[in-house]
N, C-alpha and C positions, 0 to 999 in steps of 0.2 A: 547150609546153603543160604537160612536165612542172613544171616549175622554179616557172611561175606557181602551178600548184597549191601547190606549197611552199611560195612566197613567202605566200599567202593564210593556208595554215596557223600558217605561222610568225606571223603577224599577229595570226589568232585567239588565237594562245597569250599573245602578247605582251600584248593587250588583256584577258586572262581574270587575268594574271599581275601588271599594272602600274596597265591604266589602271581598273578598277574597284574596286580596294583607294586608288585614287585620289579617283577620285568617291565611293566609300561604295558598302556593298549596299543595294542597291532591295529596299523590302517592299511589295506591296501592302495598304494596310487594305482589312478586308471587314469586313463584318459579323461578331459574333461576338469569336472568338479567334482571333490569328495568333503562333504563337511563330518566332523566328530562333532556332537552334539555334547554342551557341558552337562556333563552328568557324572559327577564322581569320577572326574579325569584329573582333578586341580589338588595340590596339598599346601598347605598353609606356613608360609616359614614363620620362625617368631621373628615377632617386633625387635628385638635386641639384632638381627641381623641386619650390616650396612651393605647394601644391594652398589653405592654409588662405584665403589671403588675395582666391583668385581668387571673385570673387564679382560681375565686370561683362565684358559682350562685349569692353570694350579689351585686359581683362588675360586671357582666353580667348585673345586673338587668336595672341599667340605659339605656342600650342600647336597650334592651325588649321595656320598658316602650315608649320610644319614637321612634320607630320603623316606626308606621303608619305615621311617618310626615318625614320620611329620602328620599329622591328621588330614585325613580325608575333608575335601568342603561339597557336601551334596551339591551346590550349585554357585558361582561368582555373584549371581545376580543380585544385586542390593546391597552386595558386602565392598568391602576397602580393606588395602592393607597389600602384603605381597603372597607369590602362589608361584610355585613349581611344578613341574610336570614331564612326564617322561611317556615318550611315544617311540613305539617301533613302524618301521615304516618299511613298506614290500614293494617296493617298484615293478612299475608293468615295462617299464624299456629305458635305456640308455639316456641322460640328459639332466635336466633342472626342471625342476617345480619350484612352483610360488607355494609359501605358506601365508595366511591371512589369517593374524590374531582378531576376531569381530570383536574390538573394544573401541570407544570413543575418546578414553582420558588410559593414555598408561604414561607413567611418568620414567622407569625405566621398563624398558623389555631386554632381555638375554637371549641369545639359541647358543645351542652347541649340537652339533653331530660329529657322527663317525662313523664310517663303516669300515668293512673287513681293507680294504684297497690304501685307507686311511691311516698313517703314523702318526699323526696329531690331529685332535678337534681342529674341528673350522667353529669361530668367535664369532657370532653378528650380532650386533645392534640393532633395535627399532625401536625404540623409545621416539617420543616425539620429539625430544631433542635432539638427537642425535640418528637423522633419518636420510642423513645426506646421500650415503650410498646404497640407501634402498627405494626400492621403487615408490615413487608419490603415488599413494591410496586416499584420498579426502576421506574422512570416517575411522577410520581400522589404520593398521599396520601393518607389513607384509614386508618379507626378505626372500629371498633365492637361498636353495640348495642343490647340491650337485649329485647324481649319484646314478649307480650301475645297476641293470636291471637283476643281475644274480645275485647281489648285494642286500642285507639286512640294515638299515640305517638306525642309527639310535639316536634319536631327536631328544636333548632338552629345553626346557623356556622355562623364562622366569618372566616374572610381571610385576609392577605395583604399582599402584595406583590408588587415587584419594579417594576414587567411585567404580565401581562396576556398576553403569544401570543397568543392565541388561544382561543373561548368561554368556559365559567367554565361549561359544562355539571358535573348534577350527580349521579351518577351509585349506584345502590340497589345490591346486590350478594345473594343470598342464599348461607349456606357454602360450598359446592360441585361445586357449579359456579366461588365460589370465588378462591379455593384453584387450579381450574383447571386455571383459569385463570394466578393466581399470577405465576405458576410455568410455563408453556408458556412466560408469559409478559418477566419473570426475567430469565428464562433461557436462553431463544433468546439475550437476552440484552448481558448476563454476557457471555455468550459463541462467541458474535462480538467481544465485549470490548477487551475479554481473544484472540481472535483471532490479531485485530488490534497490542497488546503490545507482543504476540509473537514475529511476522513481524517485528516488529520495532527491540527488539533485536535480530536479525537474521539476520538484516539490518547491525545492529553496531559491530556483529561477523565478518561480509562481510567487513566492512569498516576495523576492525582491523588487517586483514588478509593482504590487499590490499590497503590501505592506498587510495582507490579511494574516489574523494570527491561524487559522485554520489553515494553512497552507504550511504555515512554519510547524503545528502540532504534527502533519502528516508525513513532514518530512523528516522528526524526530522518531515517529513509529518506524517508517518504511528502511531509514537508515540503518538505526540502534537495532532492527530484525537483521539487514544485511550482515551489519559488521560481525552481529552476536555469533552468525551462520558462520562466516568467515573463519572467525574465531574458533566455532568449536569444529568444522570439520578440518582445519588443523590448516588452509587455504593463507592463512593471515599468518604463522610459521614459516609456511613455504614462500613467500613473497619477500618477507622482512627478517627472517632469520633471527626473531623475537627471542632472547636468552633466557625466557619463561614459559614454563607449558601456557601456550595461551590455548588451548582448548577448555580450557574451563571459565573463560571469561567470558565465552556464549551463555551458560547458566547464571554468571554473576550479571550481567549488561542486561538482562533478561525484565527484571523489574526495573528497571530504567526505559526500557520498550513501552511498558506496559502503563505507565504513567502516561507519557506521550499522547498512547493508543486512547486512554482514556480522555484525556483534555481533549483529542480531535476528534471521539464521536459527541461533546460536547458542545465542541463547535459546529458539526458536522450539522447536527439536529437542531440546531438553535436554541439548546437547553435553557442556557439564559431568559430566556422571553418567554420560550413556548413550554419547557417542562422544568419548571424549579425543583422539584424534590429530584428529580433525576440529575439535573443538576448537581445541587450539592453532593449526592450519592457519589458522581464522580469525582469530583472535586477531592472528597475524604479518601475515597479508592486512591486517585492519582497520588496524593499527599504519603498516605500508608505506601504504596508501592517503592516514591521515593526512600522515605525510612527504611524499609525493607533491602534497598536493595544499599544502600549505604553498609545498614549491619552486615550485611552478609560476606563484606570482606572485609571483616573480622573476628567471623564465628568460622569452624570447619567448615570443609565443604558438604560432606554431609547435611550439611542441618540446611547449608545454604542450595543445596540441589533440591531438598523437600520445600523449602519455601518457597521458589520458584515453580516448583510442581502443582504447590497446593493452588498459584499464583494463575498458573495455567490454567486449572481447572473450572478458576473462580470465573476467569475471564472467558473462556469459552460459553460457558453456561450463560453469563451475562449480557456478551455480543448477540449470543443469537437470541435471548428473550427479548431484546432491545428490537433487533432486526425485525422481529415476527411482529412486537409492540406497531412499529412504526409503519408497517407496511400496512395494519388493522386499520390504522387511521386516515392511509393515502399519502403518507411520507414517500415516496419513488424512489427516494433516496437511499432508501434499505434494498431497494432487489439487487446492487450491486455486493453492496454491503454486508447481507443475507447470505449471498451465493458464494459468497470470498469464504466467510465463515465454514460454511457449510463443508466444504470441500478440504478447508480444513481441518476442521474438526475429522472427519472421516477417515483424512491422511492420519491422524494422531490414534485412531482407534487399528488402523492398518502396521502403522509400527508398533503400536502394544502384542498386537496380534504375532505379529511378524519376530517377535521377542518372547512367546509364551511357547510352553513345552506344548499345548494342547494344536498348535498352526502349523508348528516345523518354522523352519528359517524358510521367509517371505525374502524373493529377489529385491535389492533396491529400496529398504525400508527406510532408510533415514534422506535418501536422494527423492522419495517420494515426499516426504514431510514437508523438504527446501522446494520444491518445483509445487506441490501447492502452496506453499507459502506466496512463493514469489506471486502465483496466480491471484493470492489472498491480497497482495499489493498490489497488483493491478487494478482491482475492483477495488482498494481501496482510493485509486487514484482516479479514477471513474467514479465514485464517489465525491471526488475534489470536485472535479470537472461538473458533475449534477448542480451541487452546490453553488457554485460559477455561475452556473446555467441558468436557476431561480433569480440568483441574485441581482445579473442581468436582465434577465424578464422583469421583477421588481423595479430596479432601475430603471427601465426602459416605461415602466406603467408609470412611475411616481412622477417622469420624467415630462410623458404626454400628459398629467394631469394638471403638470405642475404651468404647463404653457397650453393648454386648451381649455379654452372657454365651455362650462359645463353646459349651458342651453343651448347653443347655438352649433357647439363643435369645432367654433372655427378657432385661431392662434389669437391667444389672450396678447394684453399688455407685456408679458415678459417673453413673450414670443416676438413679438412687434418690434420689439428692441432690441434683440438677436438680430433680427434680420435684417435692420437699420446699418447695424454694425460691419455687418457683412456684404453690403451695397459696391458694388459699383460698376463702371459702363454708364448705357444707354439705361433709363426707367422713367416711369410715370408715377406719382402717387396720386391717389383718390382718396380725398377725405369726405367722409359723407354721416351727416347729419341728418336722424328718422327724424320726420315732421308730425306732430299730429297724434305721438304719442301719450304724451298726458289726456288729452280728449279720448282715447281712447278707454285708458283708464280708467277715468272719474265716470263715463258712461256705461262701458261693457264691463268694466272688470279688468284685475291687473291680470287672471286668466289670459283675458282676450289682446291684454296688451304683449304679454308673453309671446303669442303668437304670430305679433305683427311683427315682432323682432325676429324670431324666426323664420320668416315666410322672406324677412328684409336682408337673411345672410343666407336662407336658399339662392332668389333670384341673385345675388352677386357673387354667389359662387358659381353658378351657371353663367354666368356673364363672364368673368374673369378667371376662373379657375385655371384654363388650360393658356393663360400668358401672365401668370403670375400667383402670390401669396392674397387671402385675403382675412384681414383679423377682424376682431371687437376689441375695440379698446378704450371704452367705456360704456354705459348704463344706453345708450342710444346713437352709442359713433362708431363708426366701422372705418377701417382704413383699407385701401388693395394697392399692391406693390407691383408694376407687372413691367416686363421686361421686354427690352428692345435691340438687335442688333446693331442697328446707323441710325443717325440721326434724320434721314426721311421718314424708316420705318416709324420712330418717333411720334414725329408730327400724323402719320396717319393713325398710330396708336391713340394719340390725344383725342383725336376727330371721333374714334371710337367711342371709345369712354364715353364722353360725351351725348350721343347717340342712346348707346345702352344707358346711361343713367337715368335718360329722361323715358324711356321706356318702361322703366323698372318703375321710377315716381309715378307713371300714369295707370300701372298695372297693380302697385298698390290702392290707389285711389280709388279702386272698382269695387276692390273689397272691402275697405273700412274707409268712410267719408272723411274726407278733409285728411288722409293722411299723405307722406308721397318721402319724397327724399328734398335736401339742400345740398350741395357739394360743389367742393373746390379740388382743379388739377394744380398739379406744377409738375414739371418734367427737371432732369438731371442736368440739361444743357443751359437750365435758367438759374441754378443756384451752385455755390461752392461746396457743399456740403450735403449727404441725405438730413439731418435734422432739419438743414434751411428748406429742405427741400420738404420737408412735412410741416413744416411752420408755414410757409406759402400757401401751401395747400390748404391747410387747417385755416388761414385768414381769408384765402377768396373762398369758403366757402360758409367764411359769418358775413362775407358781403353777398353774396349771395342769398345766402335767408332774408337778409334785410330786404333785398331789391323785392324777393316775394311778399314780404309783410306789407308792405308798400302797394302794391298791387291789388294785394285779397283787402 
């Protein structure tokens, strides 16, 4: 009794171990989604096999035929090269299913089936080249099959490719599964991608405007990420009918991003001025990236998929210690910047996951990467915009420093000048000479002289302010500019003036002895020109002094 047990056993195992890697795994379709997980479903052709030319059941056939003796690959993930497979399939009812190969690069794909109903395989293609008549999947692959629900279907596929990153799971659809699917998958994709290459030229608008190089780096990042997206979800194929797998020119264009990325948070930060050794760090980084990403199409892809990975990883880690750096020290500029990262990086750890035997297949894993991406370029372009922001505030400080008088406040000489320029209509000019300043000096103190000058462009900004400009336009001369609609209002503006100046002279004089003001008008209706018209001004009011010196 014992032995038979064993013998039975030994059977079971024989049978779990021979004959159904023989016959193929059974999937039932249901309703919905059925995913086969890669797990010891894949067998490996030799390399001396030319996949290109197989394209009918006859020339399939050899590879059927000797199937059960091609070795087992525990998992596609990591590896390259070609892989066959044989699946039986149990339909829950009458119609077509989607099959979805989850690979990123297959350079060619095969199916063949048949069932009992069937006199000849049905042939499909999905290769990325040749994908015309199957359904656009951005990411993966995917073809229709036809079949009967009392019907046993025998699925072959063949594959190959220069890279499997990630295990070859695969996906069953019903058609309501499938089409809710595709339009999700491809919408999320097409509406990053479509996001990412806005940005970028918006980026290159920004730069044309402003001739800033920081605008031109951001637009090389935001881009070179679009196109590389493009590229690999197979998007840049389907538009231009490219005669080359361009799906793998995402991972080559990749360190070309990354260059970019580097030189614009360079500029981003003001490396230059404000952090030189971080500086040059990037500098070197961006430099190696370029190198990097030159060799790399001319080594395998392999070597050039790891480089780019390692390329990623470096850069991840580096953005966001940069980010966290700069927010330590009140840089603002990083919370966009920080946040873009962030959520990237997270997406990146979500499609690892999303790709590991330990998570199961995560919905949407690489549509998640691209859509934060895209988000990663918005806040990097928010970032522009910050940057902008300072640089105008700066601007705008250097601006008013550059035309305001630093004791008194009011518009220096090259303000004065501006505004000369800009003249015209009805106006008055007042030119006014402080009196009594040196005595103030040599007795109180240049302190106290200080003061007198101050206290001499308060009251004329109180006087003047609300009908015109009032400057210093030198060590004891002030000028005010003040405006008039007709030439009545004019003449009683003059009358003004006048009034208040001798006001102002006699209200200084209370304060400090013997100070007071001298000044000369002239109005726009008396000269051809504002200069003549501040030169008038500027003369009757040395005749003026005089008549007072005269006087005292």
């Amino acid at each position: 009794m014992l032995s038979y047990l064993q013998c039975l056993r030994a059977l079971c195992f024989f049978s779990l171990a021979v004959v159904f890697p023989v016959l193929g795994e059974v999937v039932d379709l249901k309703n919905g989604k059925v995913t086969l997980q890669d797990s010891h479903i894949w067998r490996e052709l030799p390399a001396s096999i030319e996949l290109a030319n197989i394209d009918s059941a006859t020339l399939l056939q050899p590879l059927q035929t000797g199937y059960e003796h091609l070795p087992i690959a525990p998992s596609l993930g990591g590896e390259s090269g070609s892989y066959i497979t044989k699946l039986l399939l149990k339909p829950s009812a009458d119609g077509h299913y989607f099959v979805v190969i989850n690979a990123n690069f297959i350079d060619i794909g095969l199916s063949a089936y048949v069932s009992g109903s069937q006199t000849r395989p049905q042939i499909e293609v999905f290769s990325q080249l040749a994908d015309d008549a199957t359904p656009h999947l951005l990411h993966f692959q995917s073809f229709a099959i036809q079949v009967n629900e009392s019907e046993t279907v025998e699925l072959w596929l063949v594959i190959k490719a220069k890279q499997f990153p990630t295990p070859v799971s695969i996906s069953f659809y019903d058609p309501a599964t499938f089409y809710e699917y595709q339009i999700y998958n491809n919408g999320l994709s097409i509406a990053a991608i479509t996001t990412m290459t806005l940005l970028a030229l918006l980026a290159i608008l920004v730069y044309l405007s402003t001739k800033k190089r920081v605008a031109l780096t951001c637009a090389g990042y935001l881009g070179l990420h679009g196109i590389g997206w493009a590229a690999a979800s197979g998007l840049l194929d389907d538009l231009f009918n490219i005669p080359t797998n361009s799906t793998y020119w995402g991972m080559m264009l990749f360190p070309f991003a990354i260059a970019c990325a580097g030189q614009f948070v360079s500029d981003l930060f003001d490396c230059p001025s404000n952090h030189k050794k971080l500086f040059r760090f990037l500098r070197v980084f961006s430099v190696i990236s370029v190198v990097l990403g030159v060799t790399m199409w001319f080594l395998p892809f392999t070597t050039g998929f790891l480089i780019s990975h390692l390329l990623a990883m470096v850069w991840m880690i580096l953005t966001l210690s940069i980010g966290v750096t700069m927010l330590k020290i009140r840089d603002y500029r990083a919370k966009y910047f920080l946040t873009g990262n962030l959520l990237y990086s997270a997406s990146l750890g979500y499609y690892i996951c999303a790709h590991s035997h330990y998570f199961g297949e995560l919905p949407y894993s690489e549509s998640a990467v691209v859509v934060a991406l895209s988000v990663d370029c918005i806040c990097i372009l928010l970032c522009l915009a910050e940057w902008f922001k300072l640089q105008q505030i700066e601007f705008n400080r250097n601006y008013y420093l550059s035309r305001t008088d630093a004791m008194t406040k009011l518009g220096n000489r090259f303000a004065l000048s501006e505004c000369i320029e800009q003249l015209n209509g009805f106006y008055v000019v007042v030119y006014v000479d402080l009196d009594g300043l040196k005595t103030v000096n040599d007795r109180n103190g240049h302190q106290e002289g200080d003061k007198l000058i101050v206290e001499t462009a308060r009251l004329m900004q109180r006087s003047f302010s609300h009908r015109g400009s009032v400057f210093r336009s030198g060590g004891d001369e002030f000028v005010s500019i003040l405006h008039a609609q007709s030439a009545p209002e004019l003449e009683e503006l003059t009358k003004s003036c006048r009034s208040h100046m001798d006001a102002l002279s006699y209200e200084l004089s209370q304060a400090w002895r013997r100070a007071g003001v001298s000044f000369g008008i002239a109005t726009s209706v008396e000269c051809d020109s504002a200069k003549d018209c501040i030169f008038l001004a500027d003369k009757r009011m040395y005749q003026y002094k005089s008549i007072n010196k005269k006087l005292a």
